[in-house]
MARPA-349759 format. One record per residue (C-alpha): x, y, z; residue number from 1. Coordinates in Angstrom, 3 decimals, always signed. Example, Ala and Ser with C-alpha at 12.3 -4.5 7.8 and 13.67 -1.06 7.14 Angstrom:
BEGIN
{site {+12.300 -4.500 +7.800} 1}
{site {+13.670 -1.060 +7.140} 2}
END
This chain:
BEGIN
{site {+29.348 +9.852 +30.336} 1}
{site {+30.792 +13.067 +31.170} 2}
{site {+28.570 +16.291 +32.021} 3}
{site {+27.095 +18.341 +29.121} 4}
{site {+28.407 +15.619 +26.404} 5}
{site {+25.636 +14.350 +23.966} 6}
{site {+24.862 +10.708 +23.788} 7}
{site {+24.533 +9.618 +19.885} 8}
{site {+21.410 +7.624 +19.486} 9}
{site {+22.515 +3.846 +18.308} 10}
{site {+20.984 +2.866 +14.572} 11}
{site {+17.954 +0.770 +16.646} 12}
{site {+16.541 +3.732 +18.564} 13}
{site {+16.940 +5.319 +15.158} 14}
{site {+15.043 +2.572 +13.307} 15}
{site {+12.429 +2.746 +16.542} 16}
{site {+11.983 +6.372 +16.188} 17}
{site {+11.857 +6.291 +12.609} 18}
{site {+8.546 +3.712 +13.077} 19}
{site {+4.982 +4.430 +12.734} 20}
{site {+2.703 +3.233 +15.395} 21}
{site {-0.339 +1.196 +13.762} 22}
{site {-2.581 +4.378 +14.249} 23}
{site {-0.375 +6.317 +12.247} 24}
{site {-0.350 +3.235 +9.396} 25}
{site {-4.016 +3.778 +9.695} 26}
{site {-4.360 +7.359 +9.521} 27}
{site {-2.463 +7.698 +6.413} 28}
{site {-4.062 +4.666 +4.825} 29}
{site {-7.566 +6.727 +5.900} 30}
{site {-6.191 +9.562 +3.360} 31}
{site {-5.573 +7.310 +0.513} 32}
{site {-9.215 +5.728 +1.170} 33}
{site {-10.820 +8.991 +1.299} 34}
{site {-8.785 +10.828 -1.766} 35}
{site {-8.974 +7.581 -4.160} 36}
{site {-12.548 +5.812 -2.489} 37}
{site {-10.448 +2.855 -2.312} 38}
{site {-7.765 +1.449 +0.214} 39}
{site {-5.532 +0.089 -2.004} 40}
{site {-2.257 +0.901 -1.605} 41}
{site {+0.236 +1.110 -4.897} 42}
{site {+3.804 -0.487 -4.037} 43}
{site {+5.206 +2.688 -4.558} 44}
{site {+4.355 +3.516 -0.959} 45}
{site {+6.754 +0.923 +0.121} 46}
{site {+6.232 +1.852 +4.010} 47}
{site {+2.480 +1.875 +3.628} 48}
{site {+2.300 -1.486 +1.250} 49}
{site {+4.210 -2.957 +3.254} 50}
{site {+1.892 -2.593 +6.127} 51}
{site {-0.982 -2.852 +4.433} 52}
{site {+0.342 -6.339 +3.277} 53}
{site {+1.650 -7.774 +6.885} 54}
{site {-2.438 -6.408 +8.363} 55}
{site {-3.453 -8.731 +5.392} 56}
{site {-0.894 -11.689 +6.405} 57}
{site {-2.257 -11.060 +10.381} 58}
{site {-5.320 -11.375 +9.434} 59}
{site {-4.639 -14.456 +8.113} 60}
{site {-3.178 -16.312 +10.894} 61}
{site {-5.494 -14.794 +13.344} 62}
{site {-8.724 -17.068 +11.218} 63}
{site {-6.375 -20.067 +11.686} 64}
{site {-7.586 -19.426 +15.713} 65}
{site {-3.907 -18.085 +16.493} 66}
{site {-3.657 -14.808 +18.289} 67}
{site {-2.136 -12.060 +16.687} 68}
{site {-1.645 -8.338 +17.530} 69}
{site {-4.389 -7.106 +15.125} 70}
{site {-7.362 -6.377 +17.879} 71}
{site {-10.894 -6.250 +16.794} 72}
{site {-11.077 -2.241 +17.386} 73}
{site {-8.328 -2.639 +14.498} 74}
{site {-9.760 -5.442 +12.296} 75}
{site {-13.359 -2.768 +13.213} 76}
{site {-11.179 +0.346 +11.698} 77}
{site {-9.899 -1.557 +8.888} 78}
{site {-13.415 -2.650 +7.654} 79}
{site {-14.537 +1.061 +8.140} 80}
{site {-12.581 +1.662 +5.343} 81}
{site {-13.601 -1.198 +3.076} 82}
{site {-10.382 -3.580 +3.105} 83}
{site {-9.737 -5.711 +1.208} 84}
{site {-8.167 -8.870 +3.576} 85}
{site {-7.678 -10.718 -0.058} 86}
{site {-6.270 -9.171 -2.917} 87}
{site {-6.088 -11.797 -5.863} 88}
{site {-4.971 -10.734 -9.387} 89}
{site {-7.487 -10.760 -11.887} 90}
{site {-4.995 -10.389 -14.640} 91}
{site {-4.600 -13.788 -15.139} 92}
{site {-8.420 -14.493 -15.415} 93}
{site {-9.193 -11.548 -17.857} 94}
{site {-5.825 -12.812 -19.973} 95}
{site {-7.637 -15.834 -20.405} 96}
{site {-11.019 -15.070 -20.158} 97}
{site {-12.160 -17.393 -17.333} 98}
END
């Protein structure tokens, strides 16, 4: 690479940069906690649904004795905010009243 020239960052560091870290997940699923006094997340907020769902899927495989990245400080901040590891849809239930 010649002096002074730029280097053009490749579409992965782009992707990487672009990235939340898991604290950053957390902090803005904190907000929507503490503004709606719940930490559900609409799909709207594809970014943070999405997240929200693969802590949920984690969660998950770590009870089947697997390890998974989700520590227990995280699994700790996660309950400090009441979430829900199982979402099931009630829809069906109160459609047909069972």
């Amino acid at each position: 690479m010649k002096q002074g020239s730029q280097r053009v960052p490749d579409d992965a560091e782009e992707t990487k940069k672009k990235r939340r870290t898991w604290d950053e997940s957390f902090e803005e699923l904190q907000k929507v906690y503490y503004a709606t006094g719940s930490s559900d997340v609409k799909s709207n907020n594809k970014e943070l649904y999405q997240w929200v769902r693969d802590q949920r899927k984690l969660y998950k495989v770590q009870q089947n004795s697997t390890r998974t990245c989700l520590s227990d400080d995280k699994i700790a901040k996660l309950k400090s905010i009441h979430f829900r590891w199982e979402v099931r849809d009630d829809s069906w239930e109160k459609m047909f009243g069972n």
